[in-house]
C-alpha positions in Angstrom: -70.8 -35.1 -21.4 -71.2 -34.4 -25.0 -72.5 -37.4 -26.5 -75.2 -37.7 -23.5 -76.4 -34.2 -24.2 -76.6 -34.9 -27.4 -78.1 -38.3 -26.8 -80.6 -36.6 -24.1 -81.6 -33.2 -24.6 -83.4 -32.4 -28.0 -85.1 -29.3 -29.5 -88.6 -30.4 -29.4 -88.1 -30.4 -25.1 -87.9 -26.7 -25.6 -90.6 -25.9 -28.1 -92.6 -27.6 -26.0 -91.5 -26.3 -22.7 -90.9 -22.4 -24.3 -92.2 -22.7 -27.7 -95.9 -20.9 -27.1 -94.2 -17.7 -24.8 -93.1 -14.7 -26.3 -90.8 -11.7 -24.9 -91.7 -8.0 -25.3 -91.7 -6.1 -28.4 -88.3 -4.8 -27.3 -87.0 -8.5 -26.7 -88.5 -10.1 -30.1 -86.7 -6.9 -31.9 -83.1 -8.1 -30.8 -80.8 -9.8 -33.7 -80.5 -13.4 -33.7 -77.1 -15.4 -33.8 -77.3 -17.7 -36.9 -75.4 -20.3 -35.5 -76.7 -23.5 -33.5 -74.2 -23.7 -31.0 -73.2 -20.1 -28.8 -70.0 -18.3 -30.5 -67.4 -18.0 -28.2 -65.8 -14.9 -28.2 -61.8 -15.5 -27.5 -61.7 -11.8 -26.8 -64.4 -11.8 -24.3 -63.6 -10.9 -20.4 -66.9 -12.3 -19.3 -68.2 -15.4 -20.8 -65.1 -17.9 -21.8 -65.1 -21.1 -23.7 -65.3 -23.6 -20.4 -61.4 -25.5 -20.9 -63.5 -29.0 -19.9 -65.2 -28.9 -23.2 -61.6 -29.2 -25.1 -60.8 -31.9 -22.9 -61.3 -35.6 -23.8 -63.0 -37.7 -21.1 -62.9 -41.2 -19.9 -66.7 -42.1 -19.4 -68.1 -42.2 -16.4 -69.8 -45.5 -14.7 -72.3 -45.6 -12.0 -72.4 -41.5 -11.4 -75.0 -40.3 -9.9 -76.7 -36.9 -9.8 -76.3 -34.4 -7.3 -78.8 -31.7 -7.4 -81.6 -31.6 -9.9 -83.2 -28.2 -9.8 -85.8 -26.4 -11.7 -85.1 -23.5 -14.3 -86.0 -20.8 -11.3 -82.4 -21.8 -9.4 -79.6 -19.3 -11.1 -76.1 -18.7 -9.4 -76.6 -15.0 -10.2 -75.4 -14.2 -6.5 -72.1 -15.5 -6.9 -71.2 -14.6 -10.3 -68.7 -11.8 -10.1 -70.4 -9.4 -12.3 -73.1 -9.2 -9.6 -71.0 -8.4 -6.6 
């Protein structure tokens, strides 16, 4: 999964997707992580570190793609903090 997101999705698809939009004033005034990649929090109760990303995988052949949805599709309605 790793090397074909890496191999597939690049930077420039969101600059030029995103890149001209800007938040509120409020929104543009929050900190920025440094980082490039999302620091996991070992502490946290809410957002974890998925296991499957520690896990070495066998590559796939001949998979095909379920669902391919747009970036208005969230799973806000079953997430636990919403119920």
């Amino acid at each position: 999964i790793e090397t074909t997101v890496r191999r597939s999705v690049k930077p420039e698809m969101f600059r030029e997707a995103y890149g001209s939009r800007r938040g509120s004033d409020e929104w543009e005034a929050l900190p920025q992580a440094k980082e490039l990649t999302f620091n996991w929090s070992e502490d946290s109760t809410y957002i974890r570190r998925p296991p499957f990303l520690d896990t070495t995988w066998t590559p796939m052949k001949e998979a095909h793609c379920l669902l391919l949805m747009g970036d208005s599709v969230t799973t806000d309605h079953i997430s636990p903090v919403s119920s």
